[in-house]
TORMAR-907364 format. One record per residue: chain; x, y, z of N, C-alpha, C, O, CB in turn. Coordinates in steps of 0.1 Angstrom, whole numbers, plus 5000, padded with zeros to 4 digits. Glycine has a CB too. Layout:
<atoms>
("A",(X,Y,Z),(X,Y,Z),(X,Y,Z),(X,Y,Z),(X,Y,Z));
...
</atoms>
This chain:
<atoms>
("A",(3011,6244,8765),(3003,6232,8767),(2993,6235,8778),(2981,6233,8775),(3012,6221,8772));
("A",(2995,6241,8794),(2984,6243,8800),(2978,6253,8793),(2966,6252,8793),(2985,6245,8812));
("A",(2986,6266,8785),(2972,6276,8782),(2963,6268,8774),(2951,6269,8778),(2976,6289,8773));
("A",(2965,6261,8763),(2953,6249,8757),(2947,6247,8767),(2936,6254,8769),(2958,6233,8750));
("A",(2951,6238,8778),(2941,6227,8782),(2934,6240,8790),(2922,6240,8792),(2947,6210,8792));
("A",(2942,6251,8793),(2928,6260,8804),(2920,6266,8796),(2909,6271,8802),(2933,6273,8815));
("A",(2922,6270,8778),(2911,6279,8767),(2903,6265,8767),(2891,6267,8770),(2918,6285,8747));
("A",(2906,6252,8766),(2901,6243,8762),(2887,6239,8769),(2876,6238,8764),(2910,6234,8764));
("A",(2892,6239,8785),(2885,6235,8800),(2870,6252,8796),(2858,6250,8794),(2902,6238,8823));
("A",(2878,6265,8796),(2868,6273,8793),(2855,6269,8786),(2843,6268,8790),(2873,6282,8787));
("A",(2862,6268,8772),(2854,6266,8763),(2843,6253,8764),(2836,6251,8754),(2861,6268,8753));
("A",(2844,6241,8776),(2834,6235,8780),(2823,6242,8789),(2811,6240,8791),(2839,6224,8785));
("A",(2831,6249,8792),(2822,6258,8806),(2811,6268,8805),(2801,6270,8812),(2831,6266,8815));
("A",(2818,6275,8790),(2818,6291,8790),(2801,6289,8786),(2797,6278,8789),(2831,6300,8776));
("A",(2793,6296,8782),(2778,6294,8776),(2783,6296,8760),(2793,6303,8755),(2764,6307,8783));
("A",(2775,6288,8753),(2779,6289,8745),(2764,6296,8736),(2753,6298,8741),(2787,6276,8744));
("A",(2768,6300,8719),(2754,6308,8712),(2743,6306,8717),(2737,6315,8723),(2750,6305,8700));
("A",(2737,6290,8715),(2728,6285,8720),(2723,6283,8730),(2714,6276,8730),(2728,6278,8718));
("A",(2727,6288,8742),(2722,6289,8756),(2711,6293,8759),(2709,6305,8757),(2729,6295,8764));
("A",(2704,6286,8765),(2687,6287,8766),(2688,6303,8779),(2698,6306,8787),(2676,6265,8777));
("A",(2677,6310,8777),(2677,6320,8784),(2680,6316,8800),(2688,6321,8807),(2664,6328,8780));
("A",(2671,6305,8802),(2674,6300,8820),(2684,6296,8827),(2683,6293,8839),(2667,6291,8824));
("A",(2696,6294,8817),(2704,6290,8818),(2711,6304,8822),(2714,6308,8833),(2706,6282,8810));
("A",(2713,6309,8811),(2717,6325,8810),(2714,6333,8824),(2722,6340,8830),(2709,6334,8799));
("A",(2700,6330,8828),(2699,6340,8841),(2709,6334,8856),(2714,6340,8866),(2680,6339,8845));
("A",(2707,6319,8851),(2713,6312,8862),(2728,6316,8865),(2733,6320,8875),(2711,6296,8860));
("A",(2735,6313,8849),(2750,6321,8848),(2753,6329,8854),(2762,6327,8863),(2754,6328,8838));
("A",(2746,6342,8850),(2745,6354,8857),(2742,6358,8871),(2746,6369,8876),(2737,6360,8850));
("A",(2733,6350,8879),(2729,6351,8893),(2745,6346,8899),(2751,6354,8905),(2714,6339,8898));
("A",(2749,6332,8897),(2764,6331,8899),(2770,6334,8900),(2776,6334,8910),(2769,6327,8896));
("A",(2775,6342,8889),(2787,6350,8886),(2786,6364,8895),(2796,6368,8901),(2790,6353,8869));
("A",(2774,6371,8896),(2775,6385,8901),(2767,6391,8914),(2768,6401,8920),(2770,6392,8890));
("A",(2758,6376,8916),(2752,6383,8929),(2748,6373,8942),(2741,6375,8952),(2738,6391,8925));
("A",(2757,6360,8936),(2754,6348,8949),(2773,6353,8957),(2776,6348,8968),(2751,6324,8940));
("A",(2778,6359,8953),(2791,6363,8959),(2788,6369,8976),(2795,6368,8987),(2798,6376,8947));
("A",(2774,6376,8974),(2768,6383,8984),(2761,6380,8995),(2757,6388,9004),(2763,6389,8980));
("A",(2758,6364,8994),(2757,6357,9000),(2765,6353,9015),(2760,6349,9026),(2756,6351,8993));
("A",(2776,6355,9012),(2791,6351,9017),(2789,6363,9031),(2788,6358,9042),(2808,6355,9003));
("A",(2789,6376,9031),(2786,6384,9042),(2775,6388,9046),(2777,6394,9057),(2790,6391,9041));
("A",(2762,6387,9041),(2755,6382,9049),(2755,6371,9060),(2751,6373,9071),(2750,6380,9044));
("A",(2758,6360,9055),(2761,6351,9061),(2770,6346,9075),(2768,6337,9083),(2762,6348,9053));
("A",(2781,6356,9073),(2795,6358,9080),(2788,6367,9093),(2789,6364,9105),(2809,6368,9069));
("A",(2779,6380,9087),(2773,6385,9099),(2757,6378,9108),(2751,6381,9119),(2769,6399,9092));
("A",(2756,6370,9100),(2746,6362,9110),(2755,6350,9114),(2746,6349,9122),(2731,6356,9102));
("A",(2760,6344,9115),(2773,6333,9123),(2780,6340,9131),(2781,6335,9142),(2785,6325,9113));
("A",(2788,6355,9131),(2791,6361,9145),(2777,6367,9148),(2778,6371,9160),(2805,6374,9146));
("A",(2767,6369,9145),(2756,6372,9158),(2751,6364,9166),(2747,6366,9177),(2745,6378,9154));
("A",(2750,6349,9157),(2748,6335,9166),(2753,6326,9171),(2749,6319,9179),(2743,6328,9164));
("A",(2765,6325,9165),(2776,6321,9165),(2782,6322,9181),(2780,6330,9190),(2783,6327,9155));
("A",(2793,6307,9179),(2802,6306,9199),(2817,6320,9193),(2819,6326,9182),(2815,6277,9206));
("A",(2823,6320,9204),(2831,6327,9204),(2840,6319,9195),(2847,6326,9189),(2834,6331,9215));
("A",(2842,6307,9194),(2851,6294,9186),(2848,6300,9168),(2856,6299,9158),(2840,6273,9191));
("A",(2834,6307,9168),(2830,6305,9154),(2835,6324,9151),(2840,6328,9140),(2808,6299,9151));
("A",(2832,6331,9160),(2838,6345,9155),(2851,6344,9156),(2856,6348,9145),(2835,6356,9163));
("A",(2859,6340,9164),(2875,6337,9159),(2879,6336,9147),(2885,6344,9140),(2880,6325,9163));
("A",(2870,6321,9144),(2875,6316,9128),(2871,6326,9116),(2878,6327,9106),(2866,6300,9125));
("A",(2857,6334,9118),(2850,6345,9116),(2862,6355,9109),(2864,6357,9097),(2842,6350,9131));
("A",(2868,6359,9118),(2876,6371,9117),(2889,6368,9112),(2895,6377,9106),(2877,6377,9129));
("A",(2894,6356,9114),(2908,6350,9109),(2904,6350,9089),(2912,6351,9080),(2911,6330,9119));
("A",(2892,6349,9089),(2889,6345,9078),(2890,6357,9073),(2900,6359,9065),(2877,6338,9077));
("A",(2882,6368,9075),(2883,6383,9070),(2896,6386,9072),(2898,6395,9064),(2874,6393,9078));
("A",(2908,6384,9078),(2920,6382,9077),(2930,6380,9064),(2939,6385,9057),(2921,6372,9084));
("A",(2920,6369,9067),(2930,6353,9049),(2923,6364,9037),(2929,6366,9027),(2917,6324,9044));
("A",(2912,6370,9039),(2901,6374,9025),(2915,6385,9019),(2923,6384,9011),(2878,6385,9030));
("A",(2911,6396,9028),(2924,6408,9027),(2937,6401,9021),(2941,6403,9010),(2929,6416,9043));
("A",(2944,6392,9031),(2957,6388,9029),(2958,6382,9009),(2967,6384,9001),(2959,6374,9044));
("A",(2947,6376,9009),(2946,6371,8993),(2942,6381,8986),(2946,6380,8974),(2938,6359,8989));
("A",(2935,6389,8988),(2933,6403,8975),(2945,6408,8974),(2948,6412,8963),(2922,6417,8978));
("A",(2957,6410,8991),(2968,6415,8981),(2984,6409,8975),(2995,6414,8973),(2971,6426,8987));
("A",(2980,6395,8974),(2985,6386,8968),(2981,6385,8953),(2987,6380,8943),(2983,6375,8975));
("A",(2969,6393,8955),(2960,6389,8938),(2965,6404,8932),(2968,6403,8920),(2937,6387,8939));
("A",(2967,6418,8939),(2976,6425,8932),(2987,6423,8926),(2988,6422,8914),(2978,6432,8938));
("A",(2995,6421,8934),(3006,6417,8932),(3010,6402,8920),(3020,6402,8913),(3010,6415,8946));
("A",(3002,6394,8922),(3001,6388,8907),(2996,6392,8897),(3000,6388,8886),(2997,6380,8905));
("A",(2987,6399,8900),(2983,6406,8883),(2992,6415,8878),(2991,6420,8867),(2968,6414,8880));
("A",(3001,6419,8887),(3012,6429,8883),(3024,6424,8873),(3028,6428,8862),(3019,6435,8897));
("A",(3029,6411,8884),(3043,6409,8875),(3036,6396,8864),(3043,6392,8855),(3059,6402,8887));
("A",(3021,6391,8867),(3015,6383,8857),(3001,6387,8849),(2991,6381,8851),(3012,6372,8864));
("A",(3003,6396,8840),(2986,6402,8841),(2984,6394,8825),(2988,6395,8814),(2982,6425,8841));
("A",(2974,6385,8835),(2970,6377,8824),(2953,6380,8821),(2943,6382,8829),(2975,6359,8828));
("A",(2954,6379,8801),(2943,6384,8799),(2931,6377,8804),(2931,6366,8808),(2942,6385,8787));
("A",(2917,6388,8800),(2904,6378,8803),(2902,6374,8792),(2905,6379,8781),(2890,6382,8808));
("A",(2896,6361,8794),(2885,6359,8778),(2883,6366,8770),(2889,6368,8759),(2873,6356,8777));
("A",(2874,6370,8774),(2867,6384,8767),(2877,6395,8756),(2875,6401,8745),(2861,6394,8781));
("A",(2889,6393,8765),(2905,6403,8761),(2910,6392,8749),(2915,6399,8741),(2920,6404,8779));
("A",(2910,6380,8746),(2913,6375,8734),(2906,6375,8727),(2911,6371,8717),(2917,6367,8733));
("A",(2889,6377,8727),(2882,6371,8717),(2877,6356,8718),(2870,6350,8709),(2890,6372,8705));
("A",(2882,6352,8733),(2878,6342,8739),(2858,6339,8738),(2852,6349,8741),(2886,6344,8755));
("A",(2850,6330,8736),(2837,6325,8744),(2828,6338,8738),(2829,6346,8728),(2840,6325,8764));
("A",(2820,6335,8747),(2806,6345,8754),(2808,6353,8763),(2814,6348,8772),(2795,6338,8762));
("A",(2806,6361,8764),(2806,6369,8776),(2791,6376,8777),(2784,6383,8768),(2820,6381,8776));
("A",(2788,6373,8789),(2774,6381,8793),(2772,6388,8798),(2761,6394,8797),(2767,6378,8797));
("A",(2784,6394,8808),(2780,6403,8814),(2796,6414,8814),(2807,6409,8812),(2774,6397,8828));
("A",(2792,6429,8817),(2803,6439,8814),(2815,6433,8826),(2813,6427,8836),(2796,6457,8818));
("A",(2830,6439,8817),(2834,6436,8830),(2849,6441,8826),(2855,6437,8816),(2831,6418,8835));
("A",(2858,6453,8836),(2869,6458,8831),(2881,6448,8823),(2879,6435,8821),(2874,6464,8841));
("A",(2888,6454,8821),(2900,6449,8809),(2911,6450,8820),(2921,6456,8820),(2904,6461,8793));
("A",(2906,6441,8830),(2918,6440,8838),(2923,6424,8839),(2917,6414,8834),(2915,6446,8852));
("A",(2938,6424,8848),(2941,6407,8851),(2929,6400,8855),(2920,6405,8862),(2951,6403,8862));
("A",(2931,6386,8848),(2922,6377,8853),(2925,6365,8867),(2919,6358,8875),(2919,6369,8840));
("A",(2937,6368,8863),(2947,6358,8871),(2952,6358,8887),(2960,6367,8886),(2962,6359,8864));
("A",(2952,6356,8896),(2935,6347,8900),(2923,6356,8905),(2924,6368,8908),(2937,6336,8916));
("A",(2910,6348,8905),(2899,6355,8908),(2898,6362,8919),(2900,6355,8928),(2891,6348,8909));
("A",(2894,6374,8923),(2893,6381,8936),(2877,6375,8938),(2877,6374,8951),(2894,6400,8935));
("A",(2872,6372,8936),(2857,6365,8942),(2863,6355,8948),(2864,6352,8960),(2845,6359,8933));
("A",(2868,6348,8936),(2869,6333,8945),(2881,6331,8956),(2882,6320,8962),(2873,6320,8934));
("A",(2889,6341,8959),(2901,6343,8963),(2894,6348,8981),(2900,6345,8991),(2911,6354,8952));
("A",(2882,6355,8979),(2879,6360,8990),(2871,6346,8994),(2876,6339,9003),(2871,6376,8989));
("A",(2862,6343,8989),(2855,6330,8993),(2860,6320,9000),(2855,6315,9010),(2851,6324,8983));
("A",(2872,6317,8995),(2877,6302,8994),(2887,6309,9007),(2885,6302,9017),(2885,6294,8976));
("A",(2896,6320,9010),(2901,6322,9020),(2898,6320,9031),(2906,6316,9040),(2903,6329,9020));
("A",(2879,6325,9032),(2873,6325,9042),(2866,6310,9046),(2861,6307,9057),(2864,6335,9039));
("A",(2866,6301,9036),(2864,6290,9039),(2876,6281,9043),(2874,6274,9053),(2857,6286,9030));
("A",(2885,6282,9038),(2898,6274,9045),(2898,6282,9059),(2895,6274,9069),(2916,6276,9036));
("A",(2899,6292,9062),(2901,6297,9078),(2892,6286,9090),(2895,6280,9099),(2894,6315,9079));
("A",(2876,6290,9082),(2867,6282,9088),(2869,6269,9089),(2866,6263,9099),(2857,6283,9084));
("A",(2873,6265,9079),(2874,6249,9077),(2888,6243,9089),(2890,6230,9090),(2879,6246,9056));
("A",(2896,6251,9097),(2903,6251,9103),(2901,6249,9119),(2908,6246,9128),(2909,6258,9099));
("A",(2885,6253,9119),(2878,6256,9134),(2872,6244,9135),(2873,6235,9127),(2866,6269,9135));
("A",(2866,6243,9144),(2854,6228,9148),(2840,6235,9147),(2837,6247,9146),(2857,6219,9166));
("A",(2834,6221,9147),(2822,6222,9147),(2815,6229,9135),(2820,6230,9124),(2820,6227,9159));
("A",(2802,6235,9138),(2793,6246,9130),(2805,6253,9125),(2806,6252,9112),(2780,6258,9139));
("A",(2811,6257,9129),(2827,6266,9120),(2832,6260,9103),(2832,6265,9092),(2846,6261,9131));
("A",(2835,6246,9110),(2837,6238,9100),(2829,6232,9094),(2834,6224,9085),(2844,6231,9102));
("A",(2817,6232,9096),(2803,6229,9088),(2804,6243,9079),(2809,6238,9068),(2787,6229,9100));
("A",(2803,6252,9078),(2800,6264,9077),(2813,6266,9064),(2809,6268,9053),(2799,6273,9094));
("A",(2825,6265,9068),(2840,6265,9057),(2835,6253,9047),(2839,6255,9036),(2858,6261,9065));
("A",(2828,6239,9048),(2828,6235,9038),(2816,6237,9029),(2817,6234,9017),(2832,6224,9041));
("A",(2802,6243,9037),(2793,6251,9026),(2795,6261,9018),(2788,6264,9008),(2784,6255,9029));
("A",(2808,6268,9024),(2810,6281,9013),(2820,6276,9003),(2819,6281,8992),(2816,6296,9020));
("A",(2830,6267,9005),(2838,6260,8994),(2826,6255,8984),(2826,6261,8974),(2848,6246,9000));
("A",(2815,6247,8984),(2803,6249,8973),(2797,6260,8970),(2792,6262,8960),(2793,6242,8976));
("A",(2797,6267,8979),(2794,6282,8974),(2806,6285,8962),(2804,6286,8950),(2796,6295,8988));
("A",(2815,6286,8967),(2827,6291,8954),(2822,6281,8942),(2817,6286,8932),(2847,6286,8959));
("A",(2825,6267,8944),(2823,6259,8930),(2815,6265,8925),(2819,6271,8915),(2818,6245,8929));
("A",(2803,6265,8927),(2790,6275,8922),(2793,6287,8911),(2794,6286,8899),(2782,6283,8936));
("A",(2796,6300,8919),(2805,6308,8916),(2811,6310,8910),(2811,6319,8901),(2810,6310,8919));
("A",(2827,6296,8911),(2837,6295,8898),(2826,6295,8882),(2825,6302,8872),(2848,6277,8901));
("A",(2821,6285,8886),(2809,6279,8873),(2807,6295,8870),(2814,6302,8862),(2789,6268,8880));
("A",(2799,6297,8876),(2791,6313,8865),(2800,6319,8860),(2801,6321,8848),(2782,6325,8871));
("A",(2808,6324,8870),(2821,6337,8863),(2831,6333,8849),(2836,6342,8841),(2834,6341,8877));
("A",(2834,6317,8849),(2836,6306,8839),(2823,6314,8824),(2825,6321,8813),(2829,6287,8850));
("A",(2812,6307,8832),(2806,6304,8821),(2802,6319,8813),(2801,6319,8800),(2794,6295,8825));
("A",(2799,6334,8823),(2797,6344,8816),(2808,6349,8805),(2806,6358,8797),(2794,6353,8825));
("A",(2819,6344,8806),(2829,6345,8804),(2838,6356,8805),(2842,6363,8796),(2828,6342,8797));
("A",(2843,6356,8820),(2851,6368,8823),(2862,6360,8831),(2870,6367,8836),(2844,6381,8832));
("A",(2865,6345,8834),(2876,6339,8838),(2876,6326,8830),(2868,6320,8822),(2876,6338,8852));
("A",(2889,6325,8837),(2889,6313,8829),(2893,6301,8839),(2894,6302,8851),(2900,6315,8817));
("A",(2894,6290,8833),(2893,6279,8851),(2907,6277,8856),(2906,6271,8867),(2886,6260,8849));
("A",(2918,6280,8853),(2930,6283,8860),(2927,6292,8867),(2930,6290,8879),(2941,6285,8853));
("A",(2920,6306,8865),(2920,6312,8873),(2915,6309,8888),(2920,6315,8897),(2917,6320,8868));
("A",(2906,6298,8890),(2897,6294,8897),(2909,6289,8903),(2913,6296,8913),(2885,6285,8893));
("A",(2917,6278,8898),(2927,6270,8906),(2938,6282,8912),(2944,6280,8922),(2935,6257,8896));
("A",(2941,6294,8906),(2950,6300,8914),(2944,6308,8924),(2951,6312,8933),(2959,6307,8906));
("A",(2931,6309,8924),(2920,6316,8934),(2923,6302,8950),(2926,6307,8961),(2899,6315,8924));
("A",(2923,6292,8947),(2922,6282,8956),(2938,6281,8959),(2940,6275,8970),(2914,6270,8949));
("A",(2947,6283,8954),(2961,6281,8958),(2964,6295,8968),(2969,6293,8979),(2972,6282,8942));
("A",(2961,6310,8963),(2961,6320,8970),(2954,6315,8983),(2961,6313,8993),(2954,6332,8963));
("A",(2938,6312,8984),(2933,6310,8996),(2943,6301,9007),(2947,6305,9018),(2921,6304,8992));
("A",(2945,6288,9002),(2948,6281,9012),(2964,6289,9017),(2968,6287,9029),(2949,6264,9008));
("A",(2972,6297,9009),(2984,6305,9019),(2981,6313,9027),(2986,6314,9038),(2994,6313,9014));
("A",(2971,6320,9022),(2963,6333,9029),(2959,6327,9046),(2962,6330,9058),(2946,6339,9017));
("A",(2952,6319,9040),(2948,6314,9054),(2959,6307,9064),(2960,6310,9076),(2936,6304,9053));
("A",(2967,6299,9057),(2977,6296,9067),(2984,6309,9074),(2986,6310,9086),(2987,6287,9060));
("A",(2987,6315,9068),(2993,6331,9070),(2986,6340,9078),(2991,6348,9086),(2993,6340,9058));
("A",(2969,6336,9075),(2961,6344,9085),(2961,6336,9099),(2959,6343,9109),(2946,6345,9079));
("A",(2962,6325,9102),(2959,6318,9111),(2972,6323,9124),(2970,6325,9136),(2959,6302,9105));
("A",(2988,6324,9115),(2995,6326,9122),(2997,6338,9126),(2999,6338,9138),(3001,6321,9119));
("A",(2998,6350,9120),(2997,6361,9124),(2982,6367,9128),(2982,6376,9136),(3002,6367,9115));
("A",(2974,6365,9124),(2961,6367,9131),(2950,6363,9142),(2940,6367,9148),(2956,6367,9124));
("A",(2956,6352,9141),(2948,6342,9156),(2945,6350,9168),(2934,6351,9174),(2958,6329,9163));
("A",(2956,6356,9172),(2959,6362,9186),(2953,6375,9187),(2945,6377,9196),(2972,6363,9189));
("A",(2958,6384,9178),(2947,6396,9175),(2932,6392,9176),(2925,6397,9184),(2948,6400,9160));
("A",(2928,6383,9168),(2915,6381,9166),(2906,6373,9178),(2893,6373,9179),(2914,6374,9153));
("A",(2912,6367,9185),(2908,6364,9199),(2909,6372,9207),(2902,6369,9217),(2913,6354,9205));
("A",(2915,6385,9208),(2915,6395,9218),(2901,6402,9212),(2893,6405,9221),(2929,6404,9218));
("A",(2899,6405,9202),(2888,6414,9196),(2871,6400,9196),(2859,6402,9195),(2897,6421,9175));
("A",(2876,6390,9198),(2863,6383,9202),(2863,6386,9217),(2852,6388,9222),(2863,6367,9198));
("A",(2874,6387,9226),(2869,6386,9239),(2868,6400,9243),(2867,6401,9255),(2878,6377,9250));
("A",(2868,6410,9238),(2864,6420,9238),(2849,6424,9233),(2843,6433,9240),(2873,6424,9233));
("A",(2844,6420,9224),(2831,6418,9219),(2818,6413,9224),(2806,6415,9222),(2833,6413,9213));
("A",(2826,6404,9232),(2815,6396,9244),(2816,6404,9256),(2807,6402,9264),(2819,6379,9249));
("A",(2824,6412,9259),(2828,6418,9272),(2817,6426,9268),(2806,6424,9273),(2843,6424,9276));
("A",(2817,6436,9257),(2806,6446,9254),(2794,6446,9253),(2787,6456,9256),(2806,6449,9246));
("A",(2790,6433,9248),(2777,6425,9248),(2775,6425,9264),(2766,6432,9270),(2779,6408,9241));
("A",(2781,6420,9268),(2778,6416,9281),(2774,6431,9287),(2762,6432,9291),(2792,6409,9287));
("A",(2782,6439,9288),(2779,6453,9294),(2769,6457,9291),(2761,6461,9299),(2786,6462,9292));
("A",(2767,6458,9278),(2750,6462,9268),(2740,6454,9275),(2729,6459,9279),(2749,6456,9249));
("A",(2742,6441,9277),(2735,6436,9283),(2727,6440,9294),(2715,6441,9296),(2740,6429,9283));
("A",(2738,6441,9301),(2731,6442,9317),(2729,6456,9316),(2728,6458,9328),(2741,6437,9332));
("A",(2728,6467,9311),(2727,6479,9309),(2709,6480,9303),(2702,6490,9306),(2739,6483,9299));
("A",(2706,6472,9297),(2696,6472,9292),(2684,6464,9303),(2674,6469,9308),(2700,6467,9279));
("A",(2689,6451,9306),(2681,6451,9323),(2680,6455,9333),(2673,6450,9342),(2681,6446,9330));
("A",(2690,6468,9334),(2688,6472,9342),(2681,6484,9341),(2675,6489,9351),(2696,6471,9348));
("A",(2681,6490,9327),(2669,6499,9323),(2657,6495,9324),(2647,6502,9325),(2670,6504,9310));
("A",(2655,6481,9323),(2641,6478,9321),(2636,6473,9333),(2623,6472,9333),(2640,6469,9310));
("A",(2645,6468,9345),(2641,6469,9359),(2635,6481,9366),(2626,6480,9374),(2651,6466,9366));
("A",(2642,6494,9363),(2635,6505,9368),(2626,6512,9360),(2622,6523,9365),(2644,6513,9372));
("A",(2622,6508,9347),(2607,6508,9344),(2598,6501,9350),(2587,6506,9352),(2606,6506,9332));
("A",(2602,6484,9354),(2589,6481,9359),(2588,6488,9373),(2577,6491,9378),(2588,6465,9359));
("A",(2602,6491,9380),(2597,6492,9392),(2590,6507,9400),(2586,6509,9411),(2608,6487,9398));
("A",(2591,6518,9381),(2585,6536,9385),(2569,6528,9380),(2560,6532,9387),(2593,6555,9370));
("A",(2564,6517,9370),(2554,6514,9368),(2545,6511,9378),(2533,6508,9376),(2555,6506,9360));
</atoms>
């Protein structure tokens, strides 16, 4: 019964013959290269970012790891096919003959956004724009057809353990390695005015 309703949920999602080309490109930007968005992003929030937001920052890269190897380990004792592997949909774009069950995109995404979503402020501004980043995401990889939308929901079940898991074993680590970071900054810092004091003052 859920495998129906999850071929079912696909096959509203998936693109189907008729899919206008702009649509197709949009699919495709989703599914394979708005994922990349996510670290970029992560590296401009610890470069401007409070020490409150690299914490959450790093806890998050924490939860990401901690759920890719949760996502081994289920495709092992569960390796459930892709679409594409039944003869399922559309598929638009190449993509191995491996488990589908749950998404490693969305598994990294959504980890990193529950961590954040755990912080205050811009932190937690920041965890609930990349949870729409994922919806986004789920959509394309859905619609090219290389997942299917359970997988999405076990992507989002991995995340939120990962992060609870990351929070508790990683917090403390990861606040030593933020106040260490600023210590360095800090040193770079004044290392660098003070190079540039005794240029003005041989000028």
């Amino acid at each position: 019964m859920l495998e129906t309703l999850n071929q079912n949920l696909f096959f509203v999602l998936n693109a189907g013959p008729s899919v206008s080309s702009a649509a197709r490109l949009i699919g495709i930007a989703a599914a394979e290269y708005l994922f990349w968005l996510l670290p970029a992003v992560m590296v401009i929030a610890w470069i401007v970012g409070s020490s409150r937001m690299r914490h959450a920052l790093l806890v998050g890269a924490i939860a990401a790891w901690i759920g890719l190897a949760f996502n081994q380990g289920l495709g092992l004792f569960w390796p459930h096919p892709r679409p594409f592997m039944l003869g399922l949909g559309q598929q638009l774009i190449p993509h191995q003959s491996d488990p589908s069950f749950p998404s490693d995109h969305l598994t990294v995404i959504w980890s990193v956004a529950a961590s954040l979503l755990v912080g205050y402020g811009s932190a937690r501004r920041l965890g609930l724009a990349t949870v729409f980043l994922g919806l986004v995401i789920a959509w394309g990889r859905i619609f090219v057809g290389v997942h299917f939308p359970f997988d999405m929901v076990g992507s989002a079940l991995v995340a939120v353990i990962s992060s609870m898991l990351a929070w508790n074993v990683g917090a403390r680590p990861s606040a030593w390695c933020v106040q260490l970071s600023r210590a360095i900054e800090r040193r770079f810092r004044l290392h660098i005015e003070d190079v540039i004091a005794k240029m003005r003052h041989h000028a």
